[in-house]
Residue, then its C-alpha position, 0 to 999 in steps of 0.5 A: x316520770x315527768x316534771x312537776x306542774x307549775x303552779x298557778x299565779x294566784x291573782x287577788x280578788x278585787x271587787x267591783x264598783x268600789x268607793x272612792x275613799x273620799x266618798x262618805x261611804x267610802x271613808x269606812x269601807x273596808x278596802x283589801x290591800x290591792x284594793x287600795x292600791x289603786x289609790x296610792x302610790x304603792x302596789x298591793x304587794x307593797x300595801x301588803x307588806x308595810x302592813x306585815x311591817x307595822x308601818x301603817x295603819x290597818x283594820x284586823x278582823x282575826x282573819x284579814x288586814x284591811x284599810x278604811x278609806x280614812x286610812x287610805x287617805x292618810x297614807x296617801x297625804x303622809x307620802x306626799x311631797x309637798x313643794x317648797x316655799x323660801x321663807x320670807x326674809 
């Protein structure tokens, strides 16, 4: 009898010569989680998971989760920090 095969590492799908999320076209494509994930802070796992959470929003087609780069765009300015002024006196 012999061991059992390990299994595969499944590496996700990301498409090629995508728009930026900035871009006209780009603010309505739909981007898959680590696909966006170049864009942000976060890995696609991560992406994936704030998802599964409800943290973000996200586009549902009945199938697959989805960003707009609208979507992406606020992420990315809602994790950002911004630097601190002193208020004038």
């Amino acid at each position: 009898m012999t061991a059992p095969q390990a299994t595969r590492k499944r590496e996700p799908k990301i498409r090629e010569n995508l728009p930026g999320p900035q871009t006209p076209e780009g603010l309505l494509f739909h981007y898959r989680p680590h696909e966006a994930a170049q864009w942000t802070p976060f890995t696609g796992r991560t992406i994936s998971d704030m998802i599964a959470r409800r943290e973000i929003d996200y586009v549902f087609n009945g199938r697959d989760n989805y960003l707009t780069g609208a979507q992406i765009i606020a992420l990315v300015e809602r994790y950002t920090v911004k630097p601190f002024v002193a208020p004038a006196a």
